[in-house]
N, C-alpha and C positions, 0 to 999 in steps of 0.2 A: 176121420180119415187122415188128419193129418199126424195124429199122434200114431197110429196104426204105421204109417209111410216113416216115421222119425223112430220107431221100436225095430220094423224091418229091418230096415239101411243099420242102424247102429247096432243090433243087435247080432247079426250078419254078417260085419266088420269086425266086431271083436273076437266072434268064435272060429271066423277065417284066421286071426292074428296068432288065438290059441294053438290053431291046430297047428301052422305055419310053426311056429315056434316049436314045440312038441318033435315034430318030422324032422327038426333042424337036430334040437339040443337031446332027445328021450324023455325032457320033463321040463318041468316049469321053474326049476331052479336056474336063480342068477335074472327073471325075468327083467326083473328091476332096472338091471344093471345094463341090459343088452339093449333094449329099444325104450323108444318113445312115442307118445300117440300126442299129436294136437288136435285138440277138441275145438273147431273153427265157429265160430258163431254159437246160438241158444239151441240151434234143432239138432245136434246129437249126442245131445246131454244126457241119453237114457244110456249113452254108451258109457257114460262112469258107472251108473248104477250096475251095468248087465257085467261090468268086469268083476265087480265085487262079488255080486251074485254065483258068477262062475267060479271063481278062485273061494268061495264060502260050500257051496254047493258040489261040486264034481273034483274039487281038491281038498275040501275037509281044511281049510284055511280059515279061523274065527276070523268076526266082523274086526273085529279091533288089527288084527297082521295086516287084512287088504285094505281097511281103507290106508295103512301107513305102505303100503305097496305101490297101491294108485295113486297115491302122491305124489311118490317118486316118478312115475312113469307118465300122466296125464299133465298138458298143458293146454291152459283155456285160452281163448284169441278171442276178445268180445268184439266185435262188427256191429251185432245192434246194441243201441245204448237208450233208443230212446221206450219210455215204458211199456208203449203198447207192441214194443217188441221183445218185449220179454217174458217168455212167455210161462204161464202156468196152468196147470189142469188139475179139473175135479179129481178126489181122491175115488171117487167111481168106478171114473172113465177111464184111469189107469188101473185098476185090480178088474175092466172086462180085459183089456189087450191083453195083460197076463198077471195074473193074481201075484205073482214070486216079488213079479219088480216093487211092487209096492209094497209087501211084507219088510223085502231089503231096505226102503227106503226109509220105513219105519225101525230098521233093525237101528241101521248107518246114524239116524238121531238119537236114538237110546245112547249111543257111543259118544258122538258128538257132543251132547249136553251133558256128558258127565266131565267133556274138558273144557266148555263154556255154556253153562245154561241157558244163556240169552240165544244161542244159536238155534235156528228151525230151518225146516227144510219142509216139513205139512206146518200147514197154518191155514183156521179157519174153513178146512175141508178141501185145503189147493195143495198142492205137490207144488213148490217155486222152482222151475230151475236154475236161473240165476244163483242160488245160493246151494245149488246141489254143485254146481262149477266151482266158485268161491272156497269151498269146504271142502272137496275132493280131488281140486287140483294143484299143483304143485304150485304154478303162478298160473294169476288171473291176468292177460295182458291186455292193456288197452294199445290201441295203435294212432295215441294222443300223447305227448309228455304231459299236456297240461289237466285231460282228464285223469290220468293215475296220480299227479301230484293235487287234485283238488277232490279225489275219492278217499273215503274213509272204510277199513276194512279190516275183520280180526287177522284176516289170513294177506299174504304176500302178491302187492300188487305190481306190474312191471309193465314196461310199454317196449314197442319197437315200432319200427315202420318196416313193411313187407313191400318189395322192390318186383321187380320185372325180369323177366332172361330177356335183354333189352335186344339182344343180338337176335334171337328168335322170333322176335316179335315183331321187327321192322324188317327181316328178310322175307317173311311170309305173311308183312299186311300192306308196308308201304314200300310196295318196290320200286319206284319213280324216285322215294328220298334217299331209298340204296345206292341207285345207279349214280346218283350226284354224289355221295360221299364216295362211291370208288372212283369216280373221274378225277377226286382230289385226294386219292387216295387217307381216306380217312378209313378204309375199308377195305381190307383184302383177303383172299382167303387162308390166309397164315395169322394174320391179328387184325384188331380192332379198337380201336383208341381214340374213341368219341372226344379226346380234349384237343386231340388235335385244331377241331375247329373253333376253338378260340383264335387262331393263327388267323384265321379265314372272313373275321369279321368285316375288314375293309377293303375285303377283294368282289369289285365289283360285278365280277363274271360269276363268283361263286352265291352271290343274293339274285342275281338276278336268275341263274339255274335252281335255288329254292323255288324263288317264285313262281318259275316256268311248270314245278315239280306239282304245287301246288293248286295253281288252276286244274291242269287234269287232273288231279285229283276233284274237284269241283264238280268238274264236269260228270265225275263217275256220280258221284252223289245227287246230282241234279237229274242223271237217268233214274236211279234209284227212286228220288221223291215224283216223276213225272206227273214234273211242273216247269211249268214256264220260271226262271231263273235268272236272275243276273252274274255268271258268274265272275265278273269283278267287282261286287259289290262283298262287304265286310262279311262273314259269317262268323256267326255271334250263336253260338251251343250251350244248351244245356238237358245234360243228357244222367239223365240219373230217379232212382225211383219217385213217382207221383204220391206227391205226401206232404204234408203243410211244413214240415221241418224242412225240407228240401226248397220252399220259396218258389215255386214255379208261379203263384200266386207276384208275389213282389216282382219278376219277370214280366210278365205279361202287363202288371200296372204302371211297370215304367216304359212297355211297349206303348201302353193306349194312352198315355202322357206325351210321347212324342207325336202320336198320330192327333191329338186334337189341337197341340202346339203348332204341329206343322199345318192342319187344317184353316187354321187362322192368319198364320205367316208365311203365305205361299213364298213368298220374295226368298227367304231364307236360304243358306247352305247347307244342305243335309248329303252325309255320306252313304250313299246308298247300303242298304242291311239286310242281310238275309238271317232271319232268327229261326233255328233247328230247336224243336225240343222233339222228346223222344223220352219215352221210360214205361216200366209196367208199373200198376197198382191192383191192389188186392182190391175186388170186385164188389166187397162188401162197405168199402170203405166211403161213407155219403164224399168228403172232401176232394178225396181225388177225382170223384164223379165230377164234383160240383167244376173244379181244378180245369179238369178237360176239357166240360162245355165250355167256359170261360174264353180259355184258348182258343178253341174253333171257332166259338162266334168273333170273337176279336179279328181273328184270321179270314171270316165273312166281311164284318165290316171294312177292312181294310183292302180286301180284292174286289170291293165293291165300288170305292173310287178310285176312278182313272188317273187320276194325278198324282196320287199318294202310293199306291203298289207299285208305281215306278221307281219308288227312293224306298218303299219300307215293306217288307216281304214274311210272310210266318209261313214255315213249313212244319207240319206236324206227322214225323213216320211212325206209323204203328206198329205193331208185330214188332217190337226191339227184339234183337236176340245177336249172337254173338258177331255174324255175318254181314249184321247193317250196322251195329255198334264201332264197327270196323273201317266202315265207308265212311260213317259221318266223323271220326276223328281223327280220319287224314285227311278231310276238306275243311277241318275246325280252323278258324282264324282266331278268335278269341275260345276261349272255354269257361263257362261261369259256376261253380264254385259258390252256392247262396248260403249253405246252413249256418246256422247260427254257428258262433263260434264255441258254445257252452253246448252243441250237441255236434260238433264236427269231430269224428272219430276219423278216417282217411277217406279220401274220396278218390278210389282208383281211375276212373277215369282222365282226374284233372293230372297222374302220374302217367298215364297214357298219350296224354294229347300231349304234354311237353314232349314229351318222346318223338313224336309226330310233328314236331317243331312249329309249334301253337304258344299264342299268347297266351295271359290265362289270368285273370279278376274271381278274387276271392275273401272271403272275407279271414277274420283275423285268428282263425284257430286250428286247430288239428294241425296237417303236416307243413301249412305253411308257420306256424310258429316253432315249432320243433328244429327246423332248417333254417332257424336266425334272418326269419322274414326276406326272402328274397326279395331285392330291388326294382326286380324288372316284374315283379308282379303289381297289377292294380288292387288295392286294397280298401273295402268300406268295411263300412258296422265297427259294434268295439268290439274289446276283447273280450276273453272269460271273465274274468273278476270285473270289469263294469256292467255286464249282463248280468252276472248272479248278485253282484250289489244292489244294483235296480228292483234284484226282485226281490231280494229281502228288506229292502228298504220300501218298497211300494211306490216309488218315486212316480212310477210313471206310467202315465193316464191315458189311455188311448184315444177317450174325449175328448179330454180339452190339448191334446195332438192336433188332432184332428183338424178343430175349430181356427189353431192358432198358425195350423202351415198351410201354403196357399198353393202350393203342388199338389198335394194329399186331396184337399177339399174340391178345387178345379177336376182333378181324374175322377174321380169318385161322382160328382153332381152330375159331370156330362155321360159317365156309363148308366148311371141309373134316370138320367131323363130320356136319353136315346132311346129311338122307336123301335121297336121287337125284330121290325121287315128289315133293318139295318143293323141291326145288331141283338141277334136270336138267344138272350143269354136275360134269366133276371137278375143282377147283378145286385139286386136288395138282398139275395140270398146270401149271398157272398158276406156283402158289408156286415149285415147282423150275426154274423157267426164269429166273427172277427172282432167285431165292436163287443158281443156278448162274451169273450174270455180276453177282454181288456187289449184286444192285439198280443197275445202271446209271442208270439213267433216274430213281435216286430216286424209287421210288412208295412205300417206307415210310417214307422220311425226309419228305417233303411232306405227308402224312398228316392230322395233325396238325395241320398250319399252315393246312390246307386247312377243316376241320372247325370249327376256331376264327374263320377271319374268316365263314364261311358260318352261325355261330352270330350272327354282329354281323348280315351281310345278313338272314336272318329278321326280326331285331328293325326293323332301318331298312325293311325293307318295308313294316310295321305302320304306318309312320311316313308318311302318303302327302306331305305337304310335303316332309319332310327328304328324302325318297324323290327327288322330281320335281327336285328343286334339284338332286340329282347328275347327274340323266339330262340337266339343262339345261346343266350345264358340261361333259358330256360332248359332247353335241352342239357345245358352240361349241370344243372341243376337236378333236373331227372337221374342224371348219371351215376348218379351216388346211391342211389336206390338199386345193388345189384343184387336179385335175387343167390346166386350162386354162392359168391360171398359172404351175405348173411347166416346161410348154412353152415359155409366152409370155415369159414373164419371167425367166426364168431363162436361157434357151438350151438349147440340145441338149447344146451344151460345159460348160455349166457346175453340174455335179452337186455341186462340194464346197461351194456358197454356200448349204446351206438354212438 
């Protein structure tokens, strides 16, 4: 079904672009030259195949002219990076959708290997598309500096970062943060010049109207989750797909780290927290399963004592889609930011919530390295090259981790002794899946690092000045990200000037 739905849509778009063209020019001369197609993500990769196809097939165009056509004209934007999304299918299951595309794609490598043999596109009975993008389009772009400079590739690799129509975005999602940038005029309906509010950092009328901004905002989202809420308590997000590369897992572990800390040290200070997660996962996927239950029981055990859901709070909205995604990123106080840094390719959201004038903890790769590491972000985990080091080195052991850090082992003992009626989750499942592929994803090793700057965010929250000051340089941080721009100014060709 799903390659059926990814042949449809793509194949439907290109013969629309033919015909459009055609109507415009009489013919297909000059195509090259006049437009361009970005090919967004893995799923409408059959749309390089079906141009060839047509430009071979209904224009008498040999293989060899179209694919040096769709070269010129096709641009890849890889979004997923990690394997199990990348996708490939039986050479089957593409010659039942339609016998042509596979013929062509057979054709398209006869051609290909006559100018690199090593190159394939069927291998062992799959159709790859990842390397159908790679080889037929002009650049493959990542939207990491650090993954295009640590990929290897025959064909031309290129990165950008993709911005926001920022103007559009905050007039029709957060109007509360509007109405405070036109009271100081940073906002009117002739221009718009978000740096103004650097001017604005130490006027104490214009933090304490953010913040005014922000609680209703809260409050919408606390209708939303209908639940009981603290809305001056921290909200602490993370909002993005259910998937062990994304750490919702390491989230929640250093949720139930602070729930058993504080269970033993009532006496303590704790900044009241409201934790939002929110995201879809693919149905079939045991981990995100596993991922969710975890969460809600977590979210059981801790609305089950009365002392503790008064400082420490889990809300979980389902149904994400683009309308609650919306709600919860104008009430975001923090924004978390977990994936590894060796598989963080951009994470639009966390370019959203800045916008949204949200703090934001991230770890050390994709577009927080590319933007020369902002200051007012909280930063754990290491980078790329100590991640990929580790793993070629085999440094590191997620047993004898384990055994040797005393955070890791405390969370861990008391989820898997805790009684069922308290906490509904068997949490052995968890640990042996983790333990069994050595902690891949490092969620014992980040732990720690995680717990420690979320100890500093508490305290800077307290702090409502020092607080606003960061969400202000994160906003002008977002600002750079101007979709318009990128287009206008830059070109279509030219991705490696950012």
């Amino acid at each position: 079904l799903r390659l059926k739905q990814e042949y449809f849509y793509s194949a439907s778009a290109i013969r629309d672009i033919f015909k459009r063209y055609i109507n415009r020019y009489g013919s297909i001369e000059g195509i090259d030259e006049r437009i361009k197609i970005f090919s967004n993500d893995i799923h409408p990769t059959i749309a390089l195949v079906e141009f060839i196809r047509i430009l071979n097939i209904r224009f008498s165009i040999d293989i060899k002219e179209a694919i040096f056509i769709t070269r010129r004209i096709f641009e890849h934007i890889a979004f997923s990076i990690t394997s199990d999304s990348l996708e490939s299918y039986p050479v089957d299951m593409i010659k039942r959708v339609n016998p042509e595309i596979l013929e062509t794609i057979i054709s398209i490598q006869s051609i290909l290997q006559e100018e690199d043999p090593k190159t394939f596109l069927i291998k062992n009975g799959y159709a790859y598309f990842k390397n159908i993008n790679l080889a037929l389009s002009n650049n493959y772009i990542y939207l990491s500096k650090i993954l295009k400079e640590e990929k290897s590739a025959r064909r031309k690799l290129s990165f950008t970062n993709l911005g926001t129509d920022r103007l559009m975005y905050l007039e029709k999602n957060n109007t509360r943060l509007m109405d405070v940038f036109r009271r100081y005029e940073i906002f009117d309906k002739k221009s718009y010049d978000i740096s103004k509010i650097a001017s604005l950092r130490n006027c104490s009328n214009f933090i304490d109207d953010l913040e005014e901004a922000k609680y209703h905002n809260k409050l919408e989202l606390i209708d939303l989750a209908k639940e009981k809420i603290n809305p001056y308590s921290l909200f602490d997000v993370q909002l993005s797909i259910i998937h062990e590369s994304k750490r919702q897992i390491l989230n929640a572990l250093a949720i139930a780290y602070k729930y058993y800390y504080f269970k033993e040290n009532t006496n303590i200070r704790i900044t009241p927290k409201t934790y939002v997660f929110s995201g879809k996962a693919n149905e079939g996927y045991f981990m995100a399963k596993e991922t969710i239950k975890f969460i809600l029981a977590l979210k059981h055990m801790i609305d089950k004592d009365k002392i503790i859901r008064e400082k420490i709070k889990i809300v979980f909205i389902e149904d994400l889609d683009v309308y609650r995604s919306k709600i919860i990123l104008k009430a975001t106080d923090i924004y978390n930011n977990l994936t590894l840094a060796n598989l963080d390719n951009q994470d639009f959201h966390m370019l959203n919530s800045a916008l949204n004038m949200t703090n934001i903890l991230t770890t050390r790769g994709g577009i927080y390295e590319n933007t020369g590491r902002n200051k007012s972000f909280y930063a754990i985990g290491d980078s790329y090259r100590e991640i990929v080091d580790d793993k070629e080195s085999a440094s590191y052991d997620a047993n004898n981790f384990y055994y040797a850090n005393d955070m890791v082992r405390y969370t861990i003992e008391n989820l898997i002794r805790e009684s069922y009626d308290i906490f509904p989750y068997d949490f052995k499942v968890m640990y042996d899946q983790i333990m069994m592929y050595n902690d891949s994803f490092r969620i014992f090793k980040d732990l720690e690092d995680l717990l420690v700057n979320r100890e500093e965010i508490e305290l800077d929250y307290l702090e409502k000045n020092k607080w606003v000051k960061n969400e202000i340089d994160n906003i002008l941080w977002a600002n750079n990200f101007k979709l318009d721009n990128k287009i206008i100014r830059n070109g279509i060709n030219d991705w490696n000037k950012n």
